[in-house]
C-alpha positions in Angstrom: -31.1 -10.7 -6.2 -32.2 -8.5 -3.0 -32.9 -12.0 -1.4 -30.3 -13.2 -2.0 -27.8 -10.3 -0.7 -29.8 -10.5 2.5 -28.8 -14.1 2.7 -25.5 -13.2 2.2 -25.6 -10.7 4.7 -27.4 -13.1 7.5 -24.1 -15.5 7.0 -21.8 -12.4 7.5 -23.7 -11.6 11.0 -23.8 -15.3 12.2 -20.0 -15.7 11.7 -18.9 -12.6 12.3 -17.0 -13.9 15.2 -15.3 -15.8 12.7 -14.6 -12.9 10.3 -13.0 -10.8 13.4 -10.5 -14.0 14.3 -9.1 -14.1 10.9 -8.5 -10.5 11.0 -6.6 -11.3 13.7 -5.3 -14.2 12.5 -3.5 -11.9 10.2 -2.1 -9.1 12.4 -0.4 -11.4 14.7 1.7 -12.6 12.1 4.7 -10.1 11.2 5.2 -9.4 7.7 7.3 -6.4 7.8 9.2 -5.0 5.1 11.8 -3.2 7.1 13.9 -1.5 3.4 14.5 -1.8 -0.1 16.7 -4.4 -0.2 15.6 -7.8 -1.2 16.0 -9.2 1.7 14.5 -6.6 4.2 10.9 -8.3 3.7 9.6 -11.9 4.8 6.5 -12.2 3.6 6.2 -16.0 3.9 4.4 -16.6 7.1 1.4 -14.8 5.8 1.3 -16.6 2.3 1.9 -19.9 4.3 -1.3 -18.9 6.7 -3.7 -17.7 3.7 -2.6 -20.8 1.5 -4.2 -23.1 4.3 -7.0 -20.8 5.0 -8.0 -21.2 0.9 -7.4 -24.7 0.6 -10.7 -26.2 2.0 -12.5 -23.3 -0.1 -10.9 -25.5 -2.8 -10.0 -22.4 -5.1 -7.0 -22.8 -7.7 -4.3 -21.7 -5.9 -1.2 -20.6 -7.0 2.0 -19.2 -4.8 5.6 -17.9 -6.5 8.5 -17.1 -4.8 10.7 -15.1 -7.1 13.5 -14.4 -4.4 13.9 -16.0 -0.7 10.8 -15.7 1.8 9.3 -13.1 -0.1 6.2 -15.3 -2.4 3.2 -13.7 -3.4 0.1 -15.8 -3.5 -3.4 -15.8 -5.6 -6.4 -18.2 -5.5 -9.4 -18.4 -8.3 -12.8 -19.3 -7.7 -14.2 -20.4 -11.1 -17.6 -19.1 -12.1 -19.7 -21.0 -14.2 -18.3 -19.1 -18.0 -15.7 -17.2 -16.5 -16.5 -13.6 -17.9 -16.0 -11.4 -16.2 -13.5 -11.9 -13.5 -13.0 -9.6 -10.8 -9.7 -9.2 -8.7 -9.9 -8.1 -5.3 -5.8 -7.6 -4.1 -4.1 -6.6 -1.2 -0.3 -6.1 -0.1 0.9 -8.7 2.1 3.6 -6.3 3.9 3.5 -3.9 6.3 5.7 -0.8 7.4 8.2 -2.0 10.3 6.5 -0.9 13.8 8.8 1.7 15.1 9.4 1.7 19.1 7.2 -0.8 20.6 6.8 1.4 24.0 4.9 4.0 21.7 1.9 1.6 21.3 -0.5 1.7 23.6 -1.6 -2.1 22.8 0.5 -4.7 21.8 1.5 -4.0 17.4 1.0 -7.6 16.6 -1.6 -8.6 19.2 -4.8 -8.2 17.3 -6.2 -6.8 20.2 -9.7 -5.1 20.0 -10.6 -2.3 22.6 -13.7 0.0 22.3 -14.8 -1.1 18.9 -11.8 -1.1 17.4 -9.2 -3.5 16.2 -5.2 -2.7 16.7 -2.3 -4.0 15.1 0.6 -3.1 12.5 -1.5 -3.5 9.5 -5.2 -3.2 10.9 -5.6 0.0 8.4 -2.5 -0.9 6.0 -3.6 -3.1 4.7 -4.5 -6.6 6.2 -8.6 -5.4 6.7 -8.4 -5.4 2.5 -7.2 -9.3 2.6 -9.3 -10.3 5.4 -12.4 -8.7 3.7 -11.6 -10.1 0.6 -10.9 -13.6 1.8 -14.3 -14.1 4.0 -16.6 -12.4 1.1 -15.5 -15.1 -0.7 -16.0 -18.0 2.0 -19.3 -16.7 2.5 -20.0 -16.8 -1.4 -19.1 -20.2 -1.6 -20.7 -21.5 2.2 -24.3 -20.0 0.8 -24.1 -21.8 -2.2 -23.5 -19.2 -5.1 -23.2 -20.0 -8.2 -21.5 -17.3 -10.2 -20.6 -16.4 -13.8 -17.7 -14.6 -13.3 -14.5 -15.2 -12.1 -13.5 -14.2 -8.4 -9.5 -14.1 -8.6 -7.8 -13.2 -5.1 -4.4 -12.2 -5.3 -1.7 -10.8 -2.5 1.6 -9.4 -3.3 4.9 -9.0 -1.7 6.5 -5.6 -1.4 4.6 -2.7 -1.9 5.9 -0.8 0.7 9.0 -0.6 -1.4 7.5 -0.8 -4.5 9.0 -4.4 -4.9 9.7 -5.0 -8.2 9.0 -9.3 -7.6 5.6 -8.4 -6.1 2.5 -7.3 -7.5 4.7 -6.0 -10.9 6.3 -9.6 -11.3 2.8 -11.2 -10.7 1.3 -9.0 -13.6 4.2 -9.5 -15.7 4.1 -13.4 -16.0 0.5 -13.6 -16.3 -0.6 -14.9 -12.9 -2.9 -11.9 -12.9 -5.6 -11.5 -15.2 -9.0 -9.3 -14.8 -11.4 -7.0 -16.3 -11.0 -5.3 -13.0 -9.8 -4.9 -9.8 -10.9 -3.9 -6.4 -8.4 -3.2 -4.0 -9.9 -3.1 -0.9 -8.3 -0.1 1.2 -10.1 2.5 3.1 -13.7 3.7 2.3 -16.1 2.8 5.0 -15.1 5.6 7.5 -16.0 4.9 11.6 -17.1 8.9 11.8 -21.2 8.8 10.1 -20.3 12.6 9.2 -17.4 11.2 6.9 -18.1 10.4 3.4 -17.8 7.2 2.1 -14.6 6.9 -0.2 -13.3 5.8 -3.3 -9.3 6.4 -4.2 -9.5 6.1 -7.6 -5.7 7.2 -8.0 -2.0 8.1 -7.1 0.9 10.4 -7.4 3.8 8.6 -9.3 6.8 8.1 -6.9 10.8 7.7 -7.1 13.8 7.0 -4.2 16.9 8.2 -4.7 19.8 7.8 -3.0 22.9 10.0 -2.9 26.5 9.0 -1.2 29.1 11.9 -0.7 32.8 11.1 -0.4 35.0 12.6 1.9 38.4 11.2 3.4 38.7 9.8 7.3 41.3 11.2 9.2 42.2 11.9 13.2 40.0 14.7 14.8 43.4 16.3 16.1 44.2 16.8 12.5 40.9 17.6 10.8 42.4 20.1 7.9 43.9 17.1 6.3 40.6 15.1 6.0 37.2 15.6 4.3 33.7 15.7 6.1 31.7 13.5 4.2 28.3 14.5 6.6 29.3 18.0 6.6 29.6 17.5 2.8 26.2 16.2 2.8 24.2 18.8 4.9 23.6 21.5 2.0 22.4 18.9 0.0 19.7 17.8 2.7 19.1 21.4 2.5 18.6 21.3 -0.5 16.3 18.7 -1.0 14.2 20.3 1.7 12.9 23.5 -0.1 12.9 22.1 -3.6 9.9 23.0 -5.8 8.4 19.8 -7.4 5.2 21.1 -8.3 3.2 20.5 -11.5 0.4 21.3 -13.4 -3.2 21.0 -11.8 -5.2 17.7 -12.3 -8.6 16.9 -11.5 -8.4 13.2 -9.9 -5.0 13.1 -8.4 -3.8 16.0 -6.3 -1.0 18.1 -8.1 2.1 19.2 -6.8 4.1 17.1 -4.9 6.2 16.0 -1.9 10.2 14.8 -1.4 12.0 14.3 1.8 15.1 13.5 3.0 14.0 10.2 5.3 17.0 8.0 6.0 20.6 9.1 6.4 23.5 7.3 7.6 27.3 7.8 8.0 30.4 8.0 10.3 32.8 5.4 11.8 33.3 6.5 15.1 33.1 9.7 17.2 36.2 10.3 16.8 37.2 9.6 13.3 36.1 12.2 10.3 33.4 10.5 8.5 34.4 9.7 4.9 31.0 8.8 3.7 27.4 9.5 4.3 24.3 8.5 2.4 20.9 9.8 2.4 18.0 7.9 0.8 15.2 10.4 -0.9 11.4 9.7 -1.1 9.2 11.8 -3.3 5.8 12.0 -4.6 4.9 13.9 -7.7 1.3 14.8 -9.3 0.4 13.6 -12.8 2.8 15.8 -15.5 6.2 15.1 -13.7 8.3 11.9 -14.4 10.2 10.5 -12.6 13.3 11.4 -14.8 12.1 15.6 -14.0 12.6 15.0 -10.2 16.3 13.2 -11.1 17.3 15.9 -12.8 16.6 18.6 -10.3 18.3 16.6 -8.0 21.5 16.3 -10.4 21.1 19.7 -10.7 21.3 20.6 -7.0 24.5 18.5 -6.5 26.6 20.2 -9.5 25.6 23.7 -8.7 26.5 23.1 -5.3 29.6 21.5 -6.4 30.9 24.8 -8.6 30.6 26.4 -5.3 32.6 23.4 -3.4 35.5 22.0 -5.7 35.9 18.9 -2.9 32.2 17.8 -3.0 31.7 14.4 -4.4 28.8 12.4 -4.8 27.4 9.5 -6.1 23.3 9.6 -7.0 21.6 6.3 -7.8 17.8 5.8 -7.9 14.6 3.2 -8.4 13.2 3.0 -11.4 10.4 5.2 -10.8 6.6 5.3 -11.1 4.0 8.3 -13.4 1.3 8.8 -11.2 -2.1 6.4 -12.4 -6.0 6.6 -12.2 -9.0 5.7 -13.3 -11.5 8.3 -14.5 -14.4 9.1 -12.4 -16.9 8.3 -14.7 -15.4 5.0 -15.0 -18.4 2.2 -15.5 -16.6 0.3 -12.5 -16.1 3.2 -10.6 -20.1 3.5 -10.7 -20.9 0.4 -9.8 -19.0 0.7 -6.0 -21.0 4.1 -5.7 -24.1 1.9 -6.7 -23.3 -0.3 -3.8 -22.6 2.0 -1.2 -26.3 3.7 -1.7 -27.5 0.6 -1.2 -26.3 0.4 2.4 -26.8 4.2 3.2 -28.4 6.4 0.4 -28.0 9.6 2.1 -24.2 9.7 3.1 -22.1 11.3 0.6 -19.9 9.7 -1.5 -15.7 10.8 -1.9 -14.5 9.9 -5.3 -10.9 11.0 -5.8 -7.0 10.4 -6.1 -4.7 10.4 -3.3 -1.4 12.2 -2.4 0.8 8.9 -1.6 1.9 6.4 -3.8 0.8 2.4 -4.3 1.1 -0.3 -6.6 -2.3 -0.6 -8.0 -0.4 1.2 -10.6 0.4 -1.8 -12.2 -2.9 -3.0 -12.7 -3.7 0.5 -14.3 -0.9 0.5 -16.4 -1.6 -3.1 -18.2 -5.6 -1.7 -18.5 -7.5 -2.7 -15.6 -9.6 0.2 -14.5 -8.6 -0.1 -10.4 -10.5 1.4 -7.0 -9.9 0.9 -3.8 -12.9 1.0 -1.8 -15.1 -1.4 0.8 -12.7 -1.5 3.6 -12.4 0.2 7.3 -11.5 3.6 6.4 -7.7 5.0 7.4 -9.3 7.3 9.5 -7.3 10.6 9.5 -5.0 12.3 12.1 -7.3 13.9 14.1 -9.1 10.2 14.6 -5.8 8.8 15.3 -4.7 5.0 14.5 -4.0 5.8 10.6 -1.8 3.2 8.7 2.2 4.1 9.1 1.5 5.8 12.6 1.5 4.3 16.5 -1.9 2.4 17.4 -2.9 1.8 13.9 -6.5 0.3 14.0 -9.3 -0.5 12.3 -13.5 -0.9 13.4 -14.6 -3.6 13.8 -18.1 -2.8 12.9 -17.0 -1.2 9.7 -15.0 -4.2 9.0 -18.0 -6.8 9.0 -19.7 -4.2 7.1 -17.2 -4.1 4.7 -17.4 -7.6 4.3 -21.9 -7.6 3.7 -20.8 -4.5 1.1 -18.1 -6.6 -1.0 -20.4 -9.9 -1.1 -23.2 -7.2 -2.9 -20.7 -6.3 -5.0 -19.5 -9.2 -6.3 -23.1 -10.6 -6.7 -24.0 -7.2 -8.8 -20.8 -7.8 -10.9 -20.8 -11.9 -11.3 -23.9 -13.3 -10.7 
């Protein structure tokens, strides 16, 4: 088996060049999911681009579009008795890229400078489906014939939690596996930093909340109602509650919710009679999503006892528990096993994270999910993180990425 990783490995090397281009294949296409309406995402491009990059790999393919430019894609390569299979997934969106004039290289140029590869979606997370989708082209150009089934699959959305994406895959059965490797951070491009595993996430809710006022003329303000005004004790609000919860041993506790969209107003000189705020939060396993929308009712009426004109309206998403996979999860072993195989002495990071994702919905159908095997988000004081300005990836770690997956699979399937 060692000879035959090292075989696999040799391919990685020779056509590494080949690896790097459809990395960057993939950043220069947008796929930006700009909200949480339906049809703030276009995701077709990309699913267009990987369909043609499977096809002469000849895997079963198999694309949906459940609403307008927004498909989701998967593609099965058929082992020889098809136990066990093994899904390696990866969102196809990415978060919009702000103000172009605060990236210091182009955000959908792919370009690579010192070692490192930039782009809207180099850490977040279009390394995971280039990874995935050359281990598995090298897999099949070496000739391996596996038990097991590889099944790749990419879903719309997940910035928004899309409820047509990955959720809508799972749901109609166009996603079945005994596990699934979600290939998102973990091979760090600092030697003093561990090797990761996320092996969870808080749950996560949006809520929205509209306050009604009535427009009138500036000159006669009395006679109107400030919806923003209105508004601004509830932002306050929202800003020092407590969502905290009880202490957990995988995903961190406690919890965060912001206030991170707002709009209202007609014109400067008109009194606003509505304003809407949208709410993001994050909450440790014990909270539900229900807890946080009652706190947040609970805001708005006391503050309305106190202000007989306040009115407002509070929808929200349906709402996520946080998810994870125990530690001591057989699967969980067997990407530690793998990572000692390329470096026995660096330390390994096994643990939950504080944002939110839809590998969920693997977990919550029973398939014990990691993410692992990809460039690492490197942190803040490394710059280049996914969500930020100059989001990047390395290079090398990418490629070795790639060398650590194909072991993986072979441990797993072969």
């Amino acid at each position: 088996m060692q000879d035959l990783k090292k075989k696999l490995h040799e391919y990685v090397e020779a056509h590494k060049n080949e690896a790097i281009e459809l990395f960057q294949s993939l950043i220069r296409i947008n796929s930006v999911n700009h909200g949480p309406d339906f049809d703030q995402g276009d995701e077709s491009e990309i699913v267009q681009f990987i369909e043609n990059w499977m096809k002469p790999l000849d895997l079963e393919i198999n694309t949906i579009e459940p609403h307008p430019k927004r498909p989701s894609i998967t593609g099965r390569k058929r082992g020889s008795i098809g136990k066990p299979t093994l899904c390696m997934y990866g969102h196809l969106d990415t978060v919009p890229v702000g103000d172009p004039l605060k990236w210091k290289y182009p955000p959908f140029g792919g370009e690579i400078h010192d070692g490192r590869l930039y782009g809207r979606g180099a850490s977040d997370i279009k390394q995971g489906i280039a990874t995935s989708l050359f281990t598995t082209k090298t897999l099949i150009d070496v000739g391996v014939d596996l038990k097991g089934d590889i099944l790749l699959a990419y879903g719309a959305g997940e910035e928004t939690l899309f409820p047509l994406g990955l959720k809508h895959m799972i749901d109609i059965g166009m996603i079945d596996a005994d596990y699934c490797l979600y290939p998102h951070g973990g091979v760090p491009d600092d030697p003093e930093r561990p090797f990761g595993i996320t092996l969870g996430h808080r749950g996560n809710i949006d809520i929205q909340i509209k306050t009604i006022g009535k427009e009138g003329h500036m000159a006669r303000k009395a006679n109107a109602i400030n919806a923003i005004e209105k508004m601004a004790p509830i932002v306050q609000g929202i800003a020092s509650m407590d969502i905290s919860g009880p202490p957990h041993d995988v995903v961190p506790p406690g919890g965060t919710i912001s206030v991170n969209m707002i709009s209202g107003g007609i014109k400067s000189n008109i009194i606003p009679p509505e304003c809407s705020i949208t709410i993001d939060c994050r909450f440790g396993p014990g909270i539900k999503p229900d807890d946080i929308v009652k706190k947040v009712n609970d805001l708005v009426n006391n503050l309305k006892k106190d202000d007989p004109k306040l009115e407002a309206i509070i929808e929200r998403s349906e709402g996520y528990e946080a998810s994870w996979t125990e530690p001591d999860d057989p699967f969980v072993e067997e990407i530690k096993k793998v990572y000692k195989e390329f470096d026995p002495k660096r330390s390994i990071l096994a643990r939950g994270g504080a944002h939110s994702s839809d590998s969920k919905f693997f977990r919550l159908v029973g398939i014990p999910t990691a993410m692992a095997f990809a460039p690492s988000a490197s942190m803040p004081q490394y710059g280049g993180a996914g969500h930020q300005y100059n989001e990047y990836a390395g290079v090398k770690e990418y490629i070795e990425s790639v060398k650590m997956q194909t072991s993986f699979v072979i441990n797993q399937l072969y």
